[in-house]
N, C-alpha and C positions, 0 to 999 in steps of 0.2 A: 504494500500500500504506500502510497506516496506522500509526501505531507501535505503537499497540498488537498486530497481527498480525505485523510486524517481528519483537518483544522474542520473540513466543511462535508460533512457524509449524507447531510440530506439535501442537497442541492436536487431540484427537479426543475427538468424543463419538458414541454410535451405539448406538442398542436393537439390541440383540440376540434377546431372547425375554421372550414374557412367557407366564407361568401362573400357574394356581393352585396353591399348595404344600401348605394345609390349608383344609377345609371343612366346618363344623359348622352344623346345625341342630337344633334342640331347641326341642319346643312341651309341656312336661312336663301342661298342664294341658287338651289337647285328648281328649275332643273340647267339654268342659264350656263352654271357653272360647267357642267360636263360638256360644254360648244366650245371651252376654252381648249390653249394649249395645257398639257400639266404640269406645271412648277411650281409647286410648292415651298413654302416658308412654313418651320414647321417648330413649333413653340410649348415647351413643356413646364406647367408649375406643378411643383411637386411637395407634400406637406405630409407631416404622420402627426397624429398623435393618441394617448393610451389612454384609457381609464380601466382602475380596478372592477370589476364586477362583481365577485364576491371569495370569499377565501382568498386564495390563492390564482382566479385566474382575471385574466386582464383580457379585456378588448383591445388592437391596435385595429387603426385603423388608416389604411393608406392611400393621400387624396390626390386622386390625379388633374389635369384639365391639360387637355391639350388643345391647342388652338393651331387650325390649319389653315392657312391664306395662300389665294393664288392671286398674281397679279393686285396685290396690295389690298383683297377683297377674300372676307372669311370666303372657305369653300365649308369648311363646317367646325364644329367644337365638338370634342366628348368631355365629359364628366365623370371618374369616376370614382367612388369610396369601395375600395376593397379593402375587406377585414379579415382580421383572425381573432380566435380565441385561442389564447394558448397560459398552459400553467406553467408557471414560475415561484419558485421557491428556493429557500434556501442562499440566496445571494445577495452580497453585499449589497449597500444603495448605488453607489458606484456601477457595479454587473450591471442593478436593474436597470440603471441609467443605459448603461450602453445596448443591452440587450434589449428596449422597448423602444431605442430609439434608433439602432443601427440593424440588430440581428432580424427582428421582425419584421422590419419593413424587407430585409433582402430575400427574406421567402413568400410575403408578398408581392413582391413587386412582379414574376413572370406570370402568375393570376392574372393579375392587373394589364398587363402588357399584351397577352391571350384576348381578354375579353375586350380590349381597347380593338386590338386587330379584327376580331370576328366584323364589331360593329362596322368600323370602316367600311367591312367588305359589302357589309349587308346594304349599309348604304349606297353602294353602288360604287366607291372610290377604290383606288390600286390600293393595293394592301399596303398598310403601314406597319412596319415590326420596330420601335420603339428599341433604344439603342441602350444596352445595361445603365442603371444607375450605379456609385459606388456609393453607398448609404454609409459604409464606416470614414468616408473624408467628410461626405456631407456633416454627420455627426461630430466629429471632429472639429471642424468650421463651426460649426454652430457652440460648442463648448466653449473652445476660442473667444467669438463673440462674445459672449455672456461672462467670461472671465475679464476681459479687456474694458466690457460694458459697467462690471464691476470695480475693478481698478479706478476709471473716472470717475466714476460717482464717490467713491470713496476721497480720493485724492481732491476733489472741488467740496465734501464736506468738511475737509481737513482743515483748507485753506479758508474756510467762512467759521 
């Protein structure tokens, strides 16, 4: 046994379920759109965030929007909230941080990325396959900030 499983023996992690929770598509400028040529601009906001549900497991929930313009004129937007349920235990607040914030979202994200493309298709648009996220820089970045965020606020209470 290792020390590290020693210090921490009931560490549990485990998907539980995953779905969709909300699902938008919107092609406001069809059918005009599909006379153009296809060049696409192709634009991804990307956001998670967790809530406890009960015990041990936590909803993440991972929001997408992608916004597709051709010729400087939406062709369409999708919308979506993919989630998971998954139990977590056992880990530091530090883990959970990283783990609700980087790990979940990167086993939702091909869910997400799946049902982004089905819709595309169904709307009648070329398929779009949505290019990996790295969720532990993003996470990282965002730490960062809020460390840095922290720092000023500090250092301008100091100085008053």
């Amino acid at each position: 046994m290792t020390e590290k499983a020693a210090q921490q023996p009931n560490q549990q992690f485990g998907l539980q379920r995953i779905y969709i929770k909300d699902l938008s598509f919107e092609a406001p400028k069809a059918p005009e759109v599909f006379k153009s040529e296809w060049k696409p601009e192709i634009n991804l906001e990307i956001n998670n965030k967790s809530e406890k549900v009960e015990g041990d497991i936590y909803e993440i929930v991972l929001s997408m929007t992608v916004t597709v313009k051709n010729k400087n004129e939406i062709a369409f937007i999708v919308e979506i909230q993919q989630a998971g349920l998954f139990l977590i235990a056992g880990v530091s607040a530090q883990q959970m941080q990283q783990i609700l914030g980087a790990y979940c979202p990167n086993i939702l994200f091909p869910y997400a990325r799946e049902a982004v493309s089905d819709i595309v298709g169904k709307g009648s648009f070329p398929q779009l396959l949505l290019a990996p996220v790295n969720f532990d820089a993003l996470y990282a970045e965002a730490v960062k900030r809020k460390t840095e965020q922290a720092n000023k606020e500090a250092e301008t209470a100091a100085k008053h």
